[in-house]
Kinemage of the C-alpha trace (Angstrom):
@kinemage 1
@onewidth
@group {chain A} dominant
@subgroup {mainchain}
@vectorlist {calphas} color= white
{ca unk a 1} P 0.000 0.000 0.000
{ca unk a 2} L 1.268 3.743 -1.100
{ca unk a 3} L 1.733 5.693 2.048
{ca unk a 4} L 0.290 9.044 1.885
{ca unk a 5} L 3.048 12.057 2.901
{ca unk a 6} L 2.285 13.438 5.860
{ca unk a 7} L 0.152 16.542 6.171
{ca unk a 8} L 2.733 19.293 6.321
{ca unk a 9} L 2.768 21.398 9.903
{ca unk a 10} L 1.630 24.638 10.793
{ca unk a 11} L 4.495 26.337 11.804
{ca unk a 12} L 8.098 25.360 10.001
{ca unk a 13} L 10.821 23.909 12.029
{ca unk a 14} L 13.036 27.000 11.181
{ca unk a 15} L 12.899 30.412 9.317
{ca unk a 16} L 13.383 30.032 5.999
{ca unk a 17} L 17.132 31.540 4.386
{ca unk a 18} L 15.134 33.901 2.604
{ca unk a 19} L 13.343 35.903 5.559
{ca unk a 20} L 16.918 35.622 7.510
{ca unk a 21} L 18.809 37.309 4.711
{ca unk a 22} L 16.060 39.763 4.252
{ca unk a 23} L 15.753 40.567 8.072
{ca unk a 24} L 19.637 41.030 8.427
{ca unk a 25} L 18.772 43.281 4.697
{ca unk a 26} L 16.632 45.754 6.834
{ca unk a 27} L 18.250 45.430 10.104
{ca unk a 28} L 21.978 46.333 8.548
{ca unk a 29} L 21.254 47.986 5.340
{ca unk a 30} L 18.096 49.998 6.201
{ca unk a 31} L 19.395 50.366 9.585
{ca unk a 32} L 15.391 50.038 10.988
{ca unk a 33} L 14.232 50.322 14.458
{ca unk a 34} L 14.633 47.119 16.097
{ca unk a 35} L 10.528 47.462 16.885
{ca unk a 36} L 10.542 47.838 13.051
{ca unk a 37} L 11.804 44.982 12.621
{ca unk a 38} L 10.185 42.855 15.773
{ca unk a 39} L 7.199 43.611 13.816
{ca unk a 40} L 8.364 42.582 10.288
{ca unk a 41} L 9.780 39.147 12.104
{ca unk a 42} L 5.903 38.621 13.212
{ca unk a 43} L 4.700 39.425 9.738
{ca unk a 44} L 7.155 37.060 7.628
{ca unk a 45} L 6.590 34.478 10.487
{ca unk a 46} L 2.951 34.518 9.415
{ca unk a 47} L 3.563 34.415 5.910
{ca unk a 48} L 5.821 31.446 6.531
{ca unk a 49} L 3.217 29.394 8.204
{ca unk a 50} L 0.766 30.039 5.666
{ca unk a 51} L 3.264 28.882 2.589
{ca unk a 52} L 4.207 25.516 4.714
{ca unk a 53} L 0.822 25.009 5.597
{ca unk a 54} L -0.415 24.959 1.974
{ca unk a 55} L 2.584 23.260 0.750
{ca unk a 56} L 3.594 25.744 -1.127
{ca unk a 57} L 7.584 27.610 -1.173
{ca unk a 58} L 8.010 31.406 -0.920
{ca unk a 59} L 8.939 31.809 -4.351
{ca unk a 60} L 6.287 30.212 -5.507
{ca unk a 61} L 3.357 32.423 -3.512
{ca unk a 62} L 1.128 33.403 -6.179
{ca unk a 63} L -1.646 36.153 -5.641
{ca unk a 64} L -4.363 33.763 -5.516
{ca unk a 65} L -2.414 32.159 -2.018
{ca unk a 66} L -2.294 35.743 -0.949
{ca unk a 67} L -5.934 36.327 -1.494
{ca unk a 68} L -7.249 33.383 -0.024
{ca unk a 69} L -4.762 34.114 3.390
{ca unk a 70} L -6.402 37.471 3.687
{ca unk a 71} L -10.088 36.174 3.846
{ca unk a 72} L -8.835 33.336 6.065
{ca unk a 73} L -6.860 36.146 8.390
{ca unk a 74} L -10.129 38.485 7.997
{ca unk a 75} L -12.750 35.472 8.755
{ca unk a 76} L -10.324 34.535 11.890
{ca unk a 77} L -11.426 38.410 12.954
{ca unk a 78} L -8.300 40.147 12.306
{ca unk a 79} L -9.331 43.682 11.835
{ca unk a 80} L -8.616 45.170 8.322
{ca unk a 81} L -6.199 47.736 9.429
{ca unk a 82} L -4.123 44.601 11.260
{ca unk a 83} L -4.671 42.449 7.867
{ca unk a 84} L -3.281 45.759 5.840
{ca unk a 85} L 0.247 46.071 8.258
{ca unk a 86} L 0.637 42.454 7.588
{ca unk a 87} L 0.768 42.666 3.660
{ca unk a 88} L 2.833 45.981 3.797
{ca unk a 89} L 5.634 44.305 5.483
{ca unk a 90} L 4.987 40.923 2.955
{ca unk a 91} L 4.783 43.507 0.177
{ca unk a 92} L 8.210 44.573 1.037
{ca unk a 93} L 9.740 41.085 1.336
{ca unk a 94} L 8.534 40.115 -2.460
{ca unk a 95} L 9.739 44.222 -3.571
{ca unk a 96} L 13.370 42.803 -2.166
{ca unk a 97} L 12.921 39.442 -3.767
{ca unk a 98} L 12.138 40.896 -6.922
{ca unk a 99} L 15.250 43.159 -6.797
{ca unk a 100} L 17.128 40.534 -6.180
{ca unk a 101} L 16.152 38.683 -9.155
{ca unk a 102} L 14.693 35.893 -7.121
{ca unk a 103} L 10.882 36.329 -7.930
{ca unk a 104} L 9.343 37.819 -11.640
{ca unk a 105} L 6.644 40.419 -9.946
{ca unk a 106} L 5.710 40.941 -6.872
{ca unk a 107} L 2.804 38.978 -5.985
{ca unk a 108} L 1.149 41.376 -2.555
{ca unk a 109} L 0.908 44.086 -5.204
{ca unk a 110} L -2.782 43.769 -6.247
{ca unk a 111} L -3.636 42.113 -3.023
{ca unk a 112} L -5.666 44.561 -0.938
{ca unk a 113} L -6.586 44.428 2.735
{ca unk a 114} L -10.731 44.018 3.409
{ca unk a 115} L -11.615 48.010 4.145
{ca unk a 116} L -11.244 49.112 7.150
{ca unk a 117} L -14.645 50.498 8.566
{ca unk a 118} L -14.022 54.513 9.229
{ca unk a 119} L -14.638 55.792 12.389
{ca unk a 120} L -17.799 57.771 12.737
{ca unk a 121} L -17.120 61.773 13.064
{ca unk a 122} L -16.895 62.924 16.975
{ca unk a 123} L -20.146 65.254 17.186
{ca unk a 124} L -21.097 67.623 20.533
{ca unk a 125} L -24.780 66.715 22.125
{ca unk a 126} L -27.062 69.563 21.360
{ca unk a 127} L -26.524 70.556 24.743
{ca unk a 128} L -22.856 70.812 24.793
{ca unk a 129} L -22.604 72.525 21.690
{ca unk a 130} L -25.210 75.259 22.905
{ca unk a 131} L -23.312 75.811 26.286
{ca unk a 132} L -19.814 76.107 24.207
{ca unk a 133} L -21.610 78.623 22.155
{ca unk a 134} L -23.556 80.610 24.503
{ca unk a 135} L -20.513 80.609 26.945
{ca unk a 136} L -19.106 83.897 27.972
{ca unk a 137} L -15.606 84.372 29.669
{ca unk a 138} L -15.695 86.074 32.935
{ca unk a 139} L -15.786 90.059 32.402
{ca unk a 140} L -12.145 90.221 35.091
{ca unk a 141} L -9.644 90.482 33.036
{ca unk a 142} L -10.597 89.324 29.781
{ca unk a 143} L -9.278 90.843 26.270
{ca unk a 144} L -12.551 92.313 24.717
{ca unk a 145} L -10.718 91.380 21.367
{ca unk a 146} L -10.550 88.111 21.368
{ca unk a 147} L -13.391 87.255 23.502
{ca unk a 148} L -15.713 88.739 20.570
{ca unk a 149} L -13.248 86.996 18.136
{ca unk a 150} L -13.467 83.688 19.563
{ca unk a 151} L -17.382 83.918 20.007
{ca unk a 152} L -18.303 85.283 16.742
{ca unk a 153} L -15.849 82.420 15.181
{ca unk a 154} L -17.710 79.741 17.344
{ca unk a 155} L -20.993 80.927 16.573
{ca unk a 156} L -20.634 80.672 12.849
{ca unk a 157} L -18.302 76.869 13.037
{ca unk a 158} L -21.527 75.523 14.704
{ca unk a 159} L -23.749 77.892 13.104
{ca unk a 160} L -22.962 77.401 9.542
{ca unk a 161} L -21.456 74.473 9.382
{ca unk a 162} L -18.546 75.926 7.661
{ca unk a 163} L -14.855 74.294 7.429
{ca unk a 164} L -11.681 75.888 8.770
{ca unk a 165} L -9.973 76.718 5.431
{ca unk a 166} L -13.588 78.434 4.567
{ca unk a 167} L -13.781 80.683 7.916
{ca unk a 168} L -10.426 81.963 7.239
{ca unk a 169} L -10.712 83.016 4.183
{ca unk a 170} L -13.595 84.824 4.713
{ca unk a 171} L -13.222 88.693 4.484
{ca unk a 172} L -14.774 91.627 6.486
{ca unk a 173} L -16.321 93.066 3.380
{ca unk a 174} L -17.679 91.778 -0.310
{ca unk a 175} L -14.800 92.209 -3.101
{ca unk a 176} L -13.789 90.635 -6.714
{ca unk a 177} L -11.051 89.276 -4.893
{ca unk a 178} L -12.647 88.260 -1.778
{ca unk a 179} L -12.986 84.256 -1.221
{ca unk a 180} L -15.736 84.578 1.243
{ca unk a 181} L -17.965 87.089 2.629
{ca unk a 182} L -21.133 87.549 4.715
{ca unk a 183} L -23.844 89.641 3.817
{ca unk a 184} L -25.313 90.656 6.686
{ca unk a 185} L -28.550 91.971 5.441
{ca unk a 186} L -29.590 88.740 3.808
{ca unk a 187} L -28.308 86.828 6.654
{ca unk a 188} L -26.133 84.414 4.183
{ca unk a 189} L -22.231 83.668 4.256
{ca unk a 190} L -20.805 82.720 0.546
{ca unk a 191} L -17.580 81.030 0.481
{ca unk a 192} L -15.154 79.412 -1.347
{ca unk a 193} L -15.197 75.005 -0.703
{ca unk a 194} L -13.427 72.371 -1.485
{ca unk a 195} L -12.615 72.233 -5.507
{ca unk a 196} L -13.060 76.078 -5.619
{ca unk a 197} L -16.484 75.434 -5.488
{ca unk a 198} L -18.985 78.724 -3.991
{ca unk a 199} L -21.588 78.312 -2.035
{ca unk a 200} L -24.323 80.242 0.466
{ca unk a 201} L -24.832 79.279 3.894
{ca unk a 202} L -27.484 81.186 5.661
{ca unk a 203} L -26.280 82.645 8.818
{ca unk a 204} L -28.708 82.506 11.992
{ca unk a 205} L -29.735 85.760 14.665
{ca unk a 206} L -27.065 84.491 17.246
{ca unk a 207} L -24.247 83.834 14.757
{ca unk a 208} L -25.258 87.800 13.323
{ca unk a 209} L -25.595 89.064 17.068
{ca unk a 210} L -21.933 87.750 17.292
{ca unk a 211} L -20.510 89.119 14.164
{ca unk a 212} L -22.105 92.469 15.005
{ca unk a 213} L -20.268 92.341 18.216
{ca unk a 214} L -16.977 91.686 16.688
{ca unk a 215} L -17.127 93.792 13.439
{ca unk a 216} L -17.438 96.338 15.965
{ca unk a 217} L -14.484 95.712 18.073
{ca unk a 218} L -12.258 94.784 15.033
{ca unk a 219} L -13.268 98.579 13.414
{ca unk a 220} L -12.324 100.323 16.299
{ca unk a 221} L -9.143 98.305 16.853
{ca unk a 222} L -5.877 100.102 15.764
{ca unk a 223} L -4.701 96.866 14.168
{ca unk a 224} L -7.764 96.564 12.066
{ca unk a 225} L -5.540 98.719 9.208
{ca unk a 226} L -2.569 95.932 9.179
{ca unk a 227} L -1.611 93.487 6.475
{ca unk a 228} L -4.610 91.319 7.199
{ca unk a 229} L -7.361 94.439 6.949
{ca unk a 230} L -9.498 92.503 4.320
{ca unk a 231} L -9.568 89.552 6.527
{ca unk a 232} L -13.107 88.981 9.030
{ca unk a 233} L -10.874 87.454 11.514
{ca unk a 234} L -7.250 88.884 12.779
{ca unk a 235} L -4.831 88.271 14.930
{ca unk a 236} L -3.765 91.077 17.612
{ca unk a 237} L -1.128 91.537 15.000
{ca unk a 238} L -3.349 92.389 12.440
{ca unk a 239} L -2.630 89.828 10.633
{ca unk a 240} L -5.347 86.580 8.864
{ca unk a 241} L -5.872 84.649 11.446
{ca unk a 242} L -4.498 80.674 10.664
{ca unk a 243} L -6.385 77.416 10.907
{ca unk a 244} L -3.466 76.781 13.931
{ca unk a 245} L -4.208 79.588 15.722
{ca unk a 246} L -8.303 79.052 15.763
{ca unk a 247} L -7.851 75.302 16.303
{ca unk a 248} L -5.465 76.439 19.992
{ca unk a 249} L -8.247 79.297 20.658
{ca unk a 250} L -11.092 76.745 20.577
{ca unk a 251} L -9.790 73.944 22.645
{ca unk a 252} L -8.551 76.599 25.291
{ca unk a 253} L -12.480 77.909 24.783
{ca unk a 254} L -14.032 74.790 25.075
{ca unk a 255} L -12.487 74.134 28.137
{ca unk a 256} L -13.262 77.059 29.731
{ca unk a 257} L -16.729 76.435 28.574
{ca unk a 258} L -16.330 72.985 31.006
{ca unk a 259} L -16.493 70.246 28.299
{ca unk a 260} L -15.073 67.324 28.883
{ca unk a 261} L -13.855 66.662 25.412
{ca unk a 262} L -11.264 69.093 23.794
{ca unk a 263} L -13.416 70.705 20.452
{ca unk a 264} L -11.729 71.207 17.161
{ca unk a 265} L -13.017 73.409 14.309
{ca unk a 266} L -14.308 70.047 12.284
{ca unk a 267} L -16.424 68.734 15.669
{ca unk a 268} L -18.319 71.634 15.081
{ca unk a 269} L -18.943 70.535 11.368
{ca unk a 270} L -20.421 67.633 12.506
{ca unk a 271} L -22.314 68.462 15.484
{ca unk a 272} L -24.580 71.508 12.826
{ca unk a 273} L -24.641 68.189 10.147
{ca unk a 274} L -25.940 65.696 12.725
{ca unk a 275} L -28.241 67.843 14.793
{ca unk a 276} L -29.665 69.415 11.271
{ca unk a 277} L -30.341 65.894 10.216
{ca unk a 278} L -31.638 65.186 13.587
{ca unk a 279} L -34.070 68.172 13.828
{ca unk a 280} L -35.270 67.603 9.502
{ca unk a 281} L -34.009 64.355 8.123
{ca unk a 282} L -33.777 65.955 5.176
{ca unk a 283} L -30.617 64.608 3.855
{ca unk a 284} L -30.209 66.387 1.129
{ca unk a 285} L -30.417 69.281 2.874
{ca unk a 286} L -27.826 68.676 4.616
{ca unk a 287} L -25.519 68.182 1.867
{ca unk a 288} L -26.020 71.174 0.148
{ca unk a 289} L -25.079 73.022 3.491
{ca unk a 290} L -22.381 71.110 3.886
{ca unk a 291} L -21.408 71.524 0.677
{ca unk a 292} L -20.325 67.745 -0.027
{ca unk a 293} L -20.111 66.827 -3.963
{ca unk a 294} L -21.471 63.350 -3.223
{ca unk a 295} L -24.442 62.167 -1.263
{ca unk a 296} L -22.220 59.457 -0.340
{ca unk a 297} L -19.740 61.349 2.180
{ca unk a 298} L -22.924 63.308 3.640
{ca unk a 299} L -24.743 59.648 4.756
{ca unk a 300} L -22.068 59.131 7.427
{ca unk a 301} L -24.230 61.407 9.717
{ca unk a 302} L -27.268 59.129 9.241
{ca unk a 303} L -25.250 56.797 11.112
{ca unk a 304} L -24.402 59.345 13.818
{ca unk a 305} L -29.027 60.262 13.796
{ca unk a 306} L -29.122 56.688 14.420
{ca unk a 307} L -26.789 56.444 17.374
{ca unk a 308} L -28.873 59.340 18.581
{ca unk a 309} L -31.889 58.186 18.018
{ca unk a 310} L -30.676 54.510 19.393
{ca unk a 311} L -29.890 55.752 22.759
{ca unk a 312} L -33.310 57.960 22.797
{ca unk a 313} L -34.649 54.347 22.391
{ca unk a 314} L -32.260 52.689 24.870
{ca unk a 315} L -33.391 55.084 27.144
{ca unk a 316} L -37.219 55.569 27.176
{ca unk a 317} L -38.907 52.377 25.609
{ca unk a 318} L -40.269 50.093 28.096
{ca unk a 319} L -39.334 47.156 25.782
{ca unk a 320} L -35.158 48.457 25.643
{ca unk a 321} L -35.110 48.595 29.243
{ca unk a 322} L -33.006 46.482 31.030
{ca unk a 323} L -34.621 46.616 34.363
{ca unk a 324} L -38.518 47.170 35.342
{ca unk a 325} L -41.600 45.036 34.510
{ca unk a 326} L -40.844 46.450 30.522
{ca unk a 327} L -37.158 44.841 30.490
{ca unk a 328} L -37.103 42.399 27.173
{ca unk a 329} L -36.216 39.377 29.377
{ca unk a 330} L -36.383 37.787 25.625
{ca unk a 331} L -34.057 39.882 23.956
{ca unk a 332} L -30.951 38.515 22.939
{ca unk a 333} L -27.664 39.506 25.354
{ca unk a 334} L -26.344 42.746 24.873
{ca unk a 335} L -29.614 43.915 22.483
{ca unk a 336} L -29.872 48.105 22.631
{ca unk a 337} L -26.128 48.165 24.085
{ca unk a 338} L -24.424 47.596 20.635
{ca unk a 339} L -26.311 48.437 17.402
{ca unk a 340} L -25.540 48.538 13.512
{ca unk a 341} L -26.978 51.513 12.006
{ca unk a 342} L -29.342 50.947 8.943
{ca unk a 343} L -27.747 51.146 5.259
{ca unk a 344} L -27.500 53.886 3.325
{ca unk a 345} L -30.991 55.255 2.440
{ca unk a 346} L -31.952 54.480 -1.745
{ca unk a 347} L -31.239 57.496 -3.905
{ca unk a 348} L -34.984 57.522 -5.249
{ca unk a 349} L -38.031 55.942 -3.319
């Protein structure tokens, strides 16, 4: 009777010559971190095991081994992002092979990691974004100057909706060469987007209240006439203010205001897009405020209405709670804790 061979093991008995030569290549010749190359060790180990355990040598990987290695890796529930470091650092074992005239093409170059899920946007309750925006520094001691500044400029991030690069280009007045304004009398801001794309915001009472304030400081300020004097907002200098220098003003704000999370220009974006889309649904809407080219990118705050909506839920239904003659004693462990948040809605329908 033929003997079968045996089944070939899941880990090899020793690294191959191939990965040793190439991890002395990095180590010596790159001169890498020795974490660099800890983590490149783990990586070609992997690799490794996979060739032995389907029989197969390194040289001879093809893409289709590669392929079916990431949906094993991915099924196993390695994350995407863990499955994409893997096949960067087997990506750069094959690059060396190749240049060392050992392999024809590199066969990681097609292969692609399963996506990796992007995290939702961070968005302020309605509450917290109110109390950032309503909050007033105490009257001791405080520069008048920036105080309206800072207010007028959180007023119209939350407000509008409007991104950094947009609120600092705005200028004080309308112009040919001006690559944002706001009319005051018709209550709308027009500004320059992404892809040099205009478009008109309105602006609401509080946001104008706030400008009003500030245009009216900023006049009577004797560095209104500097380099900057076309600019809405300046520095004490005179001069445009920079994304930088609003992005340091607002966490310092926000933490006067007493919220616990530091705010950045862009988690005011997304607090007006998710608390319009909470207060309309319109979704559509939304994206023309927002001024997003696609629907596609504007649907990521449906997820964050859902989350909202989810915990509304969680928190009032007699059938979500978990305690109480209402709890769902039938509901399935951890039901209203962790939820997916419905597809994206059909364009038509």
């Amino acid at each position: 009777m033929t003997r079968l061979p045996p089944a070939p093991c899941a880990v090899p008995e020793a690294p191959d010559p191939l990965v040793s030569r190439y991890l002395a290549y990095v180590r010596v010749e790159k001169r890498l971190a020795s974490r660099t190359v800890e983590l490149y060790t783990a990586d070609l180990q992997k690799l490794q095991a996979q060739a032995h355990k389907a029989g197969v040598a390194l040289l001879d990987v093809k893409h289709t081994h590669l392929r079916r290695w990431v949906a094993q890796m991915h099924s196993a529930g390695r994350s995407g992002r863990g499955i994409a470091l893997i096949l960067s650092g087997w990506r750069g074992f094959y690059a060396w092979l190749g240049r060392e005239g050992l392999v024809p093409g590199n066969p990681v170059q097609d292969v692609r990691s399963p996506k990796v899920a992007k995290p939702l946007p961070k968005a302020l309750s309605v509450d917290e974004a109110v109390q950032l925006a309503r909050f007033e520094a105490d009257a001791a001691g405080v520069d008048a100057f920036m105080e309206a500044r800072d207010r007028c400029i959180t007023e119209l991030l939350y407000g509008c909706g409007l991104r950094i690069g947009e609120l600092v280009g705005l200028d004080a007045q309308a112009s040919g060469q001006a690559r944002g304004w706001i009319d005051r009398d018709a209550g709308e801001a027009h500004v320059l987007g992404k892809g040099e794309k205009r478009r008109s915001v309105p602006v609401g009472s509080a946001a104008l209240a706030a400008l009003a304030a500030w245009l009216a400081i900023r006049q009577a300020s004797a560095v209104s006439g500097g380099e900057g004097r076309e600019a809405l907002f300046i520095s004490q200098r005179g001069t445009r203010l920079t994304p930088q220098h609003i992005r340091v003003r607002l966490k310092q704000r926000s933490h006067q205001a007493g919220l616990a999370t530091p705010v950045h220009p862009h988690m005011l974006r997304h607090s007006f897009a998710s608390h319009v889309l909470q207060s309309s649904g319109d979704l559509r809407a939304v994206q023309e405020l927002l001024g997003h080219a696609n629907i596609t990118t504007t649907q990521v705050y449906t997820r964050l209405d859902f989350q909202h909506l989810a915990k509304i839920y969680d928190a009032a239904h007699p059938r979500a709670m978990s305690n109480g003659a209402g709890a769902k004693a039938d509901a399935p462990p951890g039901e209203g804790a962790h939820r997916k948040a419905p597809g994206p809605p059909p364009e038509n329908g």
